[in-house]
C-alpha positions, 0 to 999 in steps of 0.5 A: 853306738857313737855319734861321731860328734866333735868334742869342743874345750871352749872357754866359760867364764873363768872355767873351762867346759866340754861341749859335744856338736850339737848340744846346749848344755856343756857335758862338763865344767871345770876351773883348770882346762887341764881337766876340761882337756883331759875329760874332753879327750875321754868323750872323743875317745868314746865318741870316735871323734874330733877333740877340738881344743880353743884358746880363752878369746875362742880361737882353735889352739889345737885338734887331736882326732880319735876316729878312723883318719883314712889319711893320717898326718904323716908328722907327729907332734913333739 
């Protein structure tokens, strides 16, 4: 069963990690955020959350939710 937890694309070091709301240790590692950002996507889907996705120095560049939105953006991304 999901526990609904966001999904986080934060920066670590020169790679990229995927870390879950309330854990210590990231999920996984990569060198590209590409790949960081494709496997976090997998996890929220999984999890029926939040994909929260950071810039280098830490700043939210974006969020993509994969659980019930009882009011859904009316606009659509390009």
């Amino acid at each position: 069963m999901a526990n609904n937890r966001n999904v986080h694309v934060v920066p670590k070091g020169n790679q990229w990690a995927v870390k879950k709301e309330g854990n210590k240790r990231a999920t996984s590692i990569h060198q590209r955020k590409e790949k960081a950002e494709k496997r976090g996507r997998e996890e929220a889907k999984k999890e029926h959350s939040e994909l929260i996705i950071h810039r280098k120095d830490g700043t939210i560049q974006g969020k993509d939710s994969y659980g019930y939105d009882p009011n859904p953006p009316k606009d659509s991304k390009p």
